[in-house]
N, C-alpha and C positions, 0 to 999 in steps of 0.2 A: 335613152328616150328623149334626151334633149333638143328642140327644136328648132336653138338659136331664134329666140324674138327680143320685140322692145319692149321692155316691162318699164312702167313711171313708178318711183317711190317719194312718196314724200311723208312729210310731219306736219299734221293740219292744227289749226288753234293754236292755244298760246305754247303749247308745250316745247322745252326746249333741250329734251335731251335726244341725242341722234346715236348713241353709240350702237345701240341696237341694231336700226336701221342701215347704217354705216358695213356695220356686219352683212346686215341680210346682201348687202348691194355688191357687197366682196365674194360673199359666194356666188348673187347669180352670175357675177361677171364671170369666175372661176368653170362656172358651170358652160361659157359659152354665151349669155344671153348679154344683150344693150342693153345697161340702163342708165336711164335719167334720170337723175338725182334731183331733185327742187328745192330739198333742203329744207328749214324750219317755219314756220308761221304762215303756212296755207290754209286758204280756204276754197271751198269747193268749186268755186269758179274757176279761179286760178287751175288748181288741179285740172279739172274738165278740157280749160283752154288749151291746154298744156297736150293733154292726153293726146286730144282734135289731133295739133298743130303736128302733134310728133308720130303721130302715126302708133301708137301703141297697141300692145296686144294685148297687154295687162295692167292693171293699176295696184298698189301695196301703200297700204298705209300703215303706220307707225303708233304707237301711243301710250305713253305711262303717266298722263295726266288726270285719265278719269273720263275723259270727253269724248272715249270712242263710241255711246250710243249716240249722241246727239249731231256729231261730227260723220258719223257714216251714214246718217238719216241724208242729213244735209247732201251729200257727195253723193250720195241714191238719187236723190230726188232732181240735181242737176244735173246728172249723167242721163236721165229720161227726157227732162225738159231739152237736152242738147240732141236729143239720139244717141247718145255715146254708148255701145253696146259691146265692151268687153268685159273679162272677169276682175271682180274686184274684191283683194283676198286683204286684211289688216292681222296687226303684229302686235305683240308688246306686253305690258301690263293689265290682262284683259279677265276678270274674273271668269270661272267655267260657267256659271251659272249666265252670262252674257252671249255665248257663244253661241246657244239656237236660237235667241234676238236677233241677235246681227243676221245669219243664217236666214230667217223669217224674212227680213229687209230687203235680203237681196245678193249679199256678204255670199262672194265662193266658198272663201275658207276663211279660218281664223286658227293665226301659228300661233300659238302658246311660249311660253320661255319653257328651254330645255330641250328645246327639238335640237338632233344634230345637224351638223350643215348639209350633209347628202340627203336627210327626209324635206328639210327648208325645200333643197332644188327641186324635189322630186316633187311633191306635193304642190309648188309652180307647174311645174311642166307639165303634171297632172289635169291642174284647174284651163291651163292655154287649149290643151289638145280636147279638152271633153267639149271647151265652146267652139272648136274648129270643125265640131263633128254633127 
């Protein structure tokens, strides 16, 4: 089901652990797709500009700081004010009870810890192909 695109990952706010994400970025590679790495202490701008400049199909964000409502509001809200109109799925540390918040916001998906790496892919390739449609 793979579609080969370009998915951006990054790690927004102060948070500074990447092993996760580092993960997630080895599988989608594994799986076929580009990604762009941006690596630690982004903010939504950046992210957005980033997205524009590269041509993305998807955006993934990272998080075990705690700051993923407030940090995917923000990355919602300047993905609208830019036009930027791809899916944007986040990862990590993310209480369940947060998951139809995000979901509400705008959030395609939201992977949990414990997903194996072939549901991670699929569940990408899943969220790309449904906004393609």
């Amino acid at each position: 089901m793979s579609m080969h695109k370009r998915i951006l990952l990054a790690k927004m706010g102060l948070d500074c652990h990447d092993t996760g994400i580092v993960t997630v970025a080895n599988i989608l590679r594994n799986a076929g797709h580009e990604v762009v790495y941006l690596g630690l202490h982004n903010f939504a701008d950046r992210v957005v500009k980033t997205a524009l400049e590269e041509d993305v199909d998807a955006i993934g964000i990272s998080f075990l700081s705690g700051q993923h409502m407030t940090q995917m509001r923000r990355l919602i809200e300047q993905m609208q004010r830019e036009g930027l109109r791809v899916p944007v799925f986040c990862g990590g540390v993310i209480p369940e009870d947060d998951v139809q918040a995000l979901k509400d916001m705008g959030v395609a998906d939201v992977l949990l810890p414990g997903l194996l790496s072939d549901e991670v892919a699929h569940r990408v390739d899943r969220l790309i192909a449904r906004e393609a449609a």
